[in-house]
Rosetta silent file (secondary structure, phi, psi, omega in degrees, C-alpha in Angstrom):
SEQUENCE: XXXXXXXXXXXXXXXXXXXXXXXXXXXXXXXXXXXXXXXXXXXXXXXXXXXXXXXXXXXXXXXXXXXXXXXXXXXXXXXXXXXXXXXXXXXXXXXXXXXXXXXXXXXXXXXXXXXXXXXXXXXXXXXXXXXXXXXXXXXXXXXXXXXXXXXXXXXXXXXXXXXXXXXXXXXXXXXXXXXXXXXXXXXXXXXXXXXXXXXXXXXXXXX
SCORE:     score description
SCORE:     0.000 S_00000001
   1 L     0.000  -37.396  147.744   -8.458   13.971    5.150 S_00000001
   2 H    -3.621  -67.675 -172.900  -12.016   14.196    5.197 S_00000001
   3 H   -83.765  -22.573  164.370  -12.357   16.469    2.648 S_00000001
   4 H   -95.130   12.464  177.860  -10.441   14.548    0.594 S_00000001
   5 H   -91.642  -42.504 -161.029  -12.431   11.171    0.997 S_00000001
   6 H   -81.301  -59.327 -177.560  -15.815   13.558    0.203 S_00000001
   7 H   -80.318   -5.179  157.299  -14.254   15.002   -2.669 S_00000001
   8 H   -47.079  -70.465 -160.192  -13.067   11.438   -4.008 S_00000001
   9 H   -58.173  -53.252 -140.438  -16.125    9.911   -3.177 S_00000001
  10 H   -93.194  -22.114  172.159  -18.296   13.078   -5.411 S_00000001
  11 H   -86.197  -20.397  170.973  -15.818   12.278   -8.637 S_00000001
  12 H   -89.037   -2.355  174.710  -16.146    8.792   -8.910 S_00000001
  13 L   -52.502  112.217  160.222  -19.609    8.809   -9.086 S_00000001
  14 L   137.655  -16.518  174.291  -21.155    7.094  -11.889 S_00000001
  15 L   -77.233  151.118  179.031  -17.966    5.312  -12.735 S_00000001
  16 L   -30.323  118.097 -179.424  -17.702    1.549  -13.081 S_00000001
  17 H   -16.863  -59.311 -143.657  -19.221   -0.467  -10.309 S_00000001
  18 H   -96.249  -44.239  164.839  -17.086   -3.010   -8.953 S_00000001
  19 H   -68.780  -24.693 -175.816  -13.685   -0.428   -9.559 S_00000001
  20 H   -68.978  -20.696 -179.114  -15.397    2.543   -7.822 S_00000001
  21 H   -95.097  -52.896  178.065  -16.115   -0.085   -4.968 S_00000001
  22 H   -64.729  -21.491  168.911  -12.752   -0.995   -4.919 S_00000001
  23 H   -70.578  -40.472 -172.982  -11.496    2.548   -4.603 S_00000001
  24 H   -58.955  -62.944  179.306  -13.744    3.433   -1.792 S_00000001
  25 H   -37.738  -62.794 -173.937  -12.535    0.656    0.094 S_00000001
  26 H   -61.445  -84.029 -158.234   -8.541    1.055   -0.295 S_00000001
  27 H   -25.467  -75.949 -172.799   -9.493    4.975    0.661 S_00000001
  28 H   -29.986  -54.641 -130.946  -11.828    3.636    3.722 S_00000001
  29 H   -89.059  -37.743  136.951   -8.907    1.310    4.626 S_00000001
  30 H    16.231 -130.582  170.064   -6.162    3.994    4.173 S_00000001
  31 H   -13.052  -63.499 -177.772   -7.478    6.561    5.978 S_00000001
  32 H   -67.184   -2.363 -179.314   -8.086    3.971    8.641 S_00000001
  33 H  -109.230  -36.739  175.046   -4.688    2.666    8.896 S_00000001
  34 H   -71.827  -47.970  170.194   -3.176    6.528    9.370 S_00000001
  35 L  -106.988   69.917 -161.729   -5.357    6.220   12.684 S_00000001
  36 L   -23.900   78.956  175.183   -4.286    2.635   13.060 S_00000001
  37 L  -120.590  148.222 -165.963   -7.520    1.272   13.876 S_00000001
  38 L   -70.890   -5.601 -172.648   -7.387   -2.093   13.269 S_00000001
  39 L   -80.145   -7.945  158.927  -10.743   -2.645   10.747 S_00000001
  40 H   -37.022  -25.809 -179.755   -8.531   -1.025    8.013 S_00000001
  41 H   -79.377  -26.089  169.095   -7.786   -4.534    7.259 S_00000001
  42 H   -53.507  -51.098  168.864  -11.255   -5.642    6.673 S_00000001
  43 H   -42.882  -61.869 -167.327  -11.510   -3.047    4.121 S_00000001
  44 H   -74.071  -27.716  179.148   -8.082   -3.782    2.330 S_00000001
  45 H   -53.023  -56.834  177.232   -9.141   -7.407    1.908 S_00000001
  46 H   -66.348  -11.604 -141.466  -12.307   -6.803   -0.450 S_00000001
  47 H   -93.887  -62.426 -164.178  -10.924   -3.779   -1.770 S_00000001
  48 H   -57.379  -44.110 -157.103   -7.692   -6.067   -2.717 S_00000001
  49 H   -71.374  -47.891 -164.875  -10.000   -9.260   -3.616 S_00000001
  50 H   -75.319  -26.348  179.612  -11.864   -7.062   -6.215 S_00000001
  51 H   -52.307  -37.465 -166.783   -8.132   -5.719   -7.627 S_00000001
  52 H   -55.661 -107.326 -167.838   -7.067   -9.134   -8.593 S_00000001
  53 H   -23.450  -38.037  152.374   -9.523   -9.395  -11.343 S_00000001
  54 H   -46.957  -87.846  169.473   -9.359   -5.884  -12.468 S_00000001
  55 H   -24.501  -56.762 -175.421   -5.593   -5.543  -13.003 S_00000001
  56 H   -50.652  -42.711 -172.221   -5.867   -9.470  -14.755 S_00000001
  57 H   -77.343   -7.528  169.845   -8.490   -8.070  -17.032 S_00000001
  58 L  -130.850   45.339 -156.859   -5.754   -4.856  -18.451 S_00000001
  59 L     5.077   35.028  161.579   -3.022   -7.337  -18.284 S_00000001
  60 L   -55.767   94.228  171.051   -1.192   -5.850  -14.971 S_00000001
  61 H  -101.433    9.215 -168.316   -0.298   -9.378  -14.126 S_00000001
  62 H  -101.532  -64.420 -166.021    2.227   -8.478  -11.827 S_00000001
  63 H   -65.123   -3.121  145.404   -0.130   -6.126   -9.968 S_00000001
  64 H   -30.047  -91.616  157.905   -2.706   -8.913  -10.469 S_00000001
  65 H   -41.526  -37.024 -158.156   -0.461  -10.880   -8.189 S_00000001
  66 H   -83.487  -18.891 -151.502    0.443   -8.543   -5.779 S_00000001
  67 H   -60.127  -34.324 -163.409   -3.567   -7.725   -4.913 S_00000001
  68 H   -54.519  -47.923 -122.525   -3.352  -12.095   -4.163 S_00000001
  69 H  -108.909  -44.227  178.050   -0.298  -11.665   -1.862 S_00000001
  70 H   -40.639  -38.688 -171.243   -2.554   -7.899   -0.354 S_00000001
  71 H   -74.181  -68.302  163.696   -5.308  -10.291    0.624 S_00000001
  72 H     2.618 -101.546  170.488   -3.041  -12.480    2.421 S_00000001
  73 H   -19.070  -60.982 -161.892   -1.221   -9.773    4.204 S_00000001
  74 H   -47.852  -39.489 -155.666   -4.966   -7.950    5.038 S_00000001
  75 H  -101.286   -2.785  178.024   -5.330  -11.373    7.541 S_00000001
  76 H   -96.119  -44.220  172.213   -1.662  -11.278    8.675 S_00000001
  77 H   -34.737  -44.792 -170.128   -1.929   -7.088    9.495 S_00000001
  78 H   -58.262  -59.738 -158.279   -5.254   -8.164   11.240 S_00000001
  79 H   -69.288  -16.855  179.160   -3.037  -10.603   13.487 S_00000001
  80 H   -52.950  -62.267 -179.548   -0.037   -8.379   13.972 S_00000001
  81 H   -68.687    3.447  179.414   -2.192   -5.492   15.143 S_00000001
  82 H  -123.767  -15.893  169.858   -4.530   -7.095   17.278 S_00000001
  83 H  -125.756   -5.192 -172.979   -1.907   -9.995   18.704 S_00000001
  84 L   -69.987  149.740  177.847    1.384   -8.848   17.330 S_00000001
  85 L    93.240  176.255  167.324    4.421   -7.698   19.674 S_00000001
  86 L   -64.322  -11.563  153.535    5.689   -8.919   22.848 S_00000001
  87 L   -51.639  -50.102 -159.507    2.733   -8.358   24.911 S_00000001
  88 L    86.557  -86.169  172.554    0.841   -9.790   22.271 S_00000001
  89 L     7.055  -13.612  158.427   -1.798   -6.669   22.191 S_00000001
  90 L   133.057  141.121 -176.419   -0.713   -5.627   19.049 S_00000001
  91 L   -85.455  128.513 -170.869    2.719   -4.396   17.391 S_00000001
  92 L   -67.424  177.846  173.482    4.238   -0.575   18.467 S_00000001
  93 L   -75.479  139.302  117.220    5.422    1.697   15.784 S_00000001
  94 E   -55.455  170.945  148.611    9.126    1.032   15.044 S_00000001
  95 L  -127.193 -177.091 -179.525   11.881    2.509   12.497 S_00000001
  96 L  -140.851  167.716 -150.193   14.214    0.961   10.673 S_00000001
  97 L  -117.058 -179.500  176.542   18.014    2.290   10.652 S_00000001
  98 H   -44.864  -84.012 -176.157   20.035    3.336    7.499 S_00000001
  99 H   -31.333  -54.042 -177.515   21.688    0.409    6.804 S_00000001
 100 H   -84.693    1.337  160.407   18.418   -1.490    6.398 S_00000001
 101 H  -102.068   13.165  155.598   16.513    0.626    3.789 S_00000001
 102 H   -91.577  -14.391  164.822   19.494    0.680    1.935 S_00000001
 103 H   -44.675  -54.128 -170.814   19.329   -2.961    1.922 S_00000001
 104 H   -65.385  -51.959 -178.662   15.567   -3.280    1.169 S_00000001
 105 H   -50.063  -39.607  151.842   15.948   -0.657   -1.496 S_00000001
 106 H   -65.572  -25.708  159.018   18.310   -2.296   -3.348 S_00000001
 107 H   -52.584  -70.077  177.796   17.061   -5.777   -2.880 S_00000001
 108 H   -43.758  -58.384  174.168   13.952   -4.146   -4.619 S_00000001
 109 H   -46.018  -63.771  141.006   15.591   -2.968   -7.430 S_00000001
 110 H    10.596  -93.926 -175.069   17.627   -6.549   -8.226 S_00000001
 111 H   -35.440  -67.302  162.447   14.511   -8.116   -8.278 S_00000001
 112 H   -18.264  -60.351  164.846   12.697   -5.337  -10.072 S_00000001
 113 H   -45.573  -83.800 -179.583   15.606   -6.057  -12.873 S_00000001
 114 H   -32.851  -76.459 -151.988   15.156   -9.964  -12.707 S_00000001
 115 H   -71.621  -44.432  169.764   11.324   -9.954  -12.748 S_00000001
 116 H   -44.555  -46.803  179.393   11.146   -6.925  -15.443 S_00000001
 117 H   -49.544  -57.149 -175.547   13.627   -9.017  -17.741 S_00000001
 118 H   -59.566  -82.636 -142.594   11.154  -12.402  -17.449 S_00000001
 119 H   -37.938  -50.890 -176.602    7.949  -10.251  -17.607 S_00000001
 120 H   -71.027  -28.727  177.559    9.187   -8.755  -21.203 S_00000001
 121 H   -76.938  -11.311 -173.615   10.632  -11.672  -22.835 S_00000001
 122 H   -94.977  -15.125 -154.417    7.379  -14.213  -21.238 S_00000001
 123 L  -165.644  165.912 -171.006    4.583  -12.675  -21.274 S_00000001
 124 L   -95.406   -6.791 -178.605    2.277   -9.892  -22.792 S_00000001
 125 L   -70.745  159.059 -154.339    2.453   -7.874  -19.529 S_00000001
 126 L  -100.933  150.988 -174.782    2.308   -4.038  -20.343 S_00000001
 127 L    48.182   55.284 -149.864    5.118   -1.890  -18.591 S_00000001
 128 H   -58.740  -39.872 -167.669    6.800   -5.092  -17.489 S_00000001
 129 H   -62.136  -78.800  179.076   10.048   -2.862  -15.577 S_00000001
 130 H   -41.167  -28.806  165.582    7.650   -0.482  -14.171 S_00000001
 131 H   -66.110  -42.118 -170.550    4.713   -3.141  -13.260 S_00000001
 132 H   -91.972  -34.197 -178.651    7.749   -5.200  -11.386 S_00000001
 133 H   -59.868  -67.765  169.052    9.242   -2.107   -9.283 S_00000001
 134 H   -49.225  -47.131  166.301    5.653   -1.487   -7.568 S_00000001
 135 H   -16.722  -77.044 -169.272    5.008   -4.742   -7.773 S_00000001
 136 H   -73.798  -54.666 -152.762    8.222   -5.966   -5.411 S_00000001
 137 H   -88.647  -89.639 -156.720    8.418   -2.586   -3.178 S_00000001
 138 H   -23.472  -39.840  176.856    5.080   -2.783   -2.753 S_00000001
 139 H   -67.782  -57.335 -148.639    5.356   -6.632   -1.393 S_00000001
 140 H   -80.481  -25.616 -155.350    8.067   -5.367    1.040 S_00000001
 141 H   -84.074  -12.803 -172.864    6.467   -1.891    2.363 S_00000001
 142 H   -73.490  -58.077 -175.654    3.055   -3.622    2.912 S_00000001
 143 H   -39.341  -43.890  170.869    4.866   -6.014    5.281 S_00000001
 144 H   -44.610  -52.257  165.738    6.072   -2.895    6.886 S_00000001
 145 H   -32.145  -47.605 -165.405    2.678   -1.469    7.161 S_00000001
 146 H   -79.213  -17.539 -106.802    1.490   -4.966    9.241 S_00000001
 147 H  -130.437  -28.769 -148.727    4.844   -4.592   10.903 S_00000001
 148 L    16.429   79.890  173.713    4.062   -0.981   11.659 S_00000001
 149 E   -97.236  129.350  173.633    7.235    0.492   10.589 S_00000001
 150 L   -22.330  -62.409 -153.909    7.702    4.150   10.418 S_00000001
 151 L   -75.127   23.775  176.699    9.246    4.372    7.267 S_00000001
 152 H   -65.879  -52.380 -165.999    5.953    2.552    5.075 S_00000001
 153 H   -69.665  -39.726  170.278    4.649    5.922    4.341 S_00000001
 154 H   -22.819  -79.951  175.214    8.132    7.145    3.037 S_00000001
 155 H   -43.676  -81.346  150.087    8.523    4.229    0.688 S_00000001
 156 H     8.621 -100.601 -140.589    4.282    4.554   -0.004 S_00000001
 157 H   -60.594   -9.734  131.266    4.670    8.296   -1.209 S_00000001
 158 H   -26.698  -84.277 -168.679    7.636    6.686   -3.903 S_00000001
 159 H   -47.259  -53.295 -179.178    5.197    3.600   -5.461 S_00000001
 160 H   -52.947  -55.727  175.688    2.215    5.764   -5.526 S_00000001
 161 H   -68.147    1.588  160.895    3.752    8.603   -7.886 S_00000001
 162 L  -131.932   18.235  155.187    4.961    6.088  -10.152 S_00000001
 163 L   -68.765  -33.158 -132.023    1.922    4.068   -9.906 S_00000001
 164 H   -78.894  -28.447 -170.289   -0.180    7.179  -11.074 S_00000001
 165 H  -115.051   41.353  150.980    0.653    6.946  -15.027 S_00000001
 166 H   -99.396  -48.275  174.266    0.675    3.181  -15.115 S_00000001
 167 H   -57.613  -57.117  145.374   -3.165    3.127  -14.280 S_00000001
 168 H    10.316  -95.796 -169.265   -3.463    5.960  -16.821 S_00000001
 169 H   -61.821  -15.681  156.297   -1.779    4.389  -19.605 S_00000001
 170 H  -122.728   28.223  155.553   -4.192    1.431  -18.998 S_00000001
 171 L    91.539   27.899  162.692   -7.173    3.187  -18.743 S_00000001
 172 L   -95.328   68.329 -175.016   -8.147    2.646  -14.422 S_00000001
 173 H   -80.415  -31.795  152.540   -8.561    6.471  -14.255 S_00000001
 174 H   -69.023  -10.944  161.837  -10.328    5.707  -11.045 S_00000001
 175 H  -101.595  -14.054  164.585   -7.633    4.150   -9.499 S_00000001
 176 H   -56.909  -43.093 -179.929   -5.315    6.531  -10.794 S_00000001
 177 H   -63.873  -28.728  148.125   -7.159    9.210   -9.191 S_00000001
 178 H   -30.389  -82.287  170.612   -7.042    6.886   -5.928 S_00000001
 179 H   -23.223  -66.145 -156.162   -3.396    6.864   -6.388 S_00000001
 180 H   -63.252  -52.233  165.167   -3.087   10.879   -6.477 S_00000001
 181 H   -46.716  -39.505  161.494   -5.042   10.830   -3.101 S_00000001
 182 H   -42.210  -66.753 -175.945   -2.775    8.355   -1.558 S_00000001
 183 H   -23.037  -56.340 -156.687    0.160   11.197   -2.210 S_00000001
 184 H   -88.411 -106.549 -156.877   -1.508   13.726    0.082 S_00000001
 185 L   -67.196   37.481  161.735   -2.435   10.915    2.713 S_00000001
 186 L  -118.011    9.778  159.998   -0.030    9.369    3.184 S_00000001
 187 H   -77.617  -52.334 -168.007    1.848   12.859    4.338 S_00000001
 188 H   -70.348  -53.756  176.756   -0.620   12.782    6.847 S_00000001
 189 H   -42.774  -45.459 -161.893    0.073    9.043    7.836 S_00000001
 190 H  -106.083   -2.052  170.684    3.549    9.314    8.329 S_00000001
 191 H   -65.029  -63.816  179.329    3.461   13.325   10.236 S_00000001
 192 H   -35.919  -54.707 -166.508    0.825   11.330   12.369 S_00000001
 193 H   -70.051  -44.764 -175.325    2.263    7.738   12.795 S_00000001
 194 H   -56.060  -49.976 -163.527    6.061    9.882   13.673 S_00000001
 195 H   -70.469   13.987 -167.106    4.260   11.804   16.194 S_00000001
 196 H  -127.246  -48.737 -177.231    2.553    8.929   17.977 S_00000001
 197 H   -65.423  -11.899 -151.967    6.086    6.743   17.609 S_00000001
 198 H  -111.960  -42.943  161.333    8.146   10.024   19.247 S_00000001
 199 H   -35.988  -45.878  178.934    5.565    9.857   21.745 S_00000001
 200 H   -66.982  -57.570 -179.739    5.887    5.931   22.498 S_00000001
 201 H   -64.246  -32.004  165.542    9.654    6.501   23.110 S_00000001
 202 H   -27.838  -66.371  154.072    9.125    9.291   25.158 S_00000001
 203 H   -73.215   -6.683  145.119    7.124    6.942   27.712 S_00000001
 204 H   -58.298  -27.234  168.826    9.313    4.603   27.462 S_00000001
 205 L   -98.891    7.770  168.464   11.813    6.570   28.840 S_00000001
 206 L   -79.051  -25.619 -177.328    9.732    7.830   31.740 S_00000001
 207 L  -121.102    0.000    0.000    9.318    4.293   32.749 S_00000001
């Protein structure tokens, strides 16, 4: 993972300020969330903070929005993981069971419909169906993320490949290129995150 923050880091050089800062960050926070130390969240806040105004400015207005509801989220992830669970000390890794990702998944999609439908007839946003599907899954898997449910990185490796030619097509080649990194770590995130949850139950059943 390293090597792929170093060769990230050596391609965006020279590219616009303020996105190239925001890319660093979401990597930085990333990375840091596959070994769920908790200052990933510091990271996704600016990272997210600087997104709003990007996205607004190539009329993503749905991904606009979501960065608003990511900043949020960056200060509720902080409190899950550092006060979250029954202990309070911070919330274990979890799964979720069949029945409820076919729930979520389909709930996203609904919506996805509903919001695409507004977006084209209301507004000027570009890709409105495609804009609302990340958009919405994105809203539920981040809660997952604070939530630290296995199955984020699942969902994750889904948004991100059909994130990668929406930034494209509006000309955020640095976050596209973001995007393409995400693929490969967030393979790592969820090999890691299983093997640390298969681990948890393990001592749990030892005790």
């Amino acid at each position: 993972m390293e090597a792929v923050l170093e060769s990230m880091l050596s391609t965006i050089n020279g590219l616009p300020t303020w996105e190239t800062l925001a890319v660093v960050l979401a990597i930085a926070y990333l990375l840091l969330a596959v070994g769920e130390h908790i200052s990933c969240w510091y990271c996704a806040f600016i990272s997210t903070a600087i997104y709003v105004f990007l996205f607004w400015n190539v009329s993503l207005l749905m991904e606009s929005a979501l960065n608003v509801f990511y900043m949020a989220m960056a200060i509720y992830g902080w409190q899950q993981w550092k006060y979250g669970g029954r202990k309070k000390s911070g919330v274990p890794i979890s799964t979720l069971g069949l029945r409820q990702n076919i729930l979520i998944i389909g709930g996203i999609l609904v919506i996805t419909l509903v919001s695409g439908s507004l977006l084209s007839q209301h507004s000027d946003a570009a890709w409105p169906y495609v804009d609302s599907f990340t958009t919405w899954a994105s809203v539920i898997t981040t809660v997952m993320v604070a939530k630290k449910i296995l199955e984020n990185w699942l969902y994750w490796l889904v948004i991100d490949s059909i994130s990668i030619p929406l930034y494209v097509d509006r000309g955020l080649y640095p976050t596209a290129m973001l995007f393409v990194a995400y693929l490969i770590i967030v393979i790592f995130g969820y090999i890691k995150w299983r093997r640390h949850y298969l681990e948890q139950q393990s001592l749990a059943a030892t005790v």
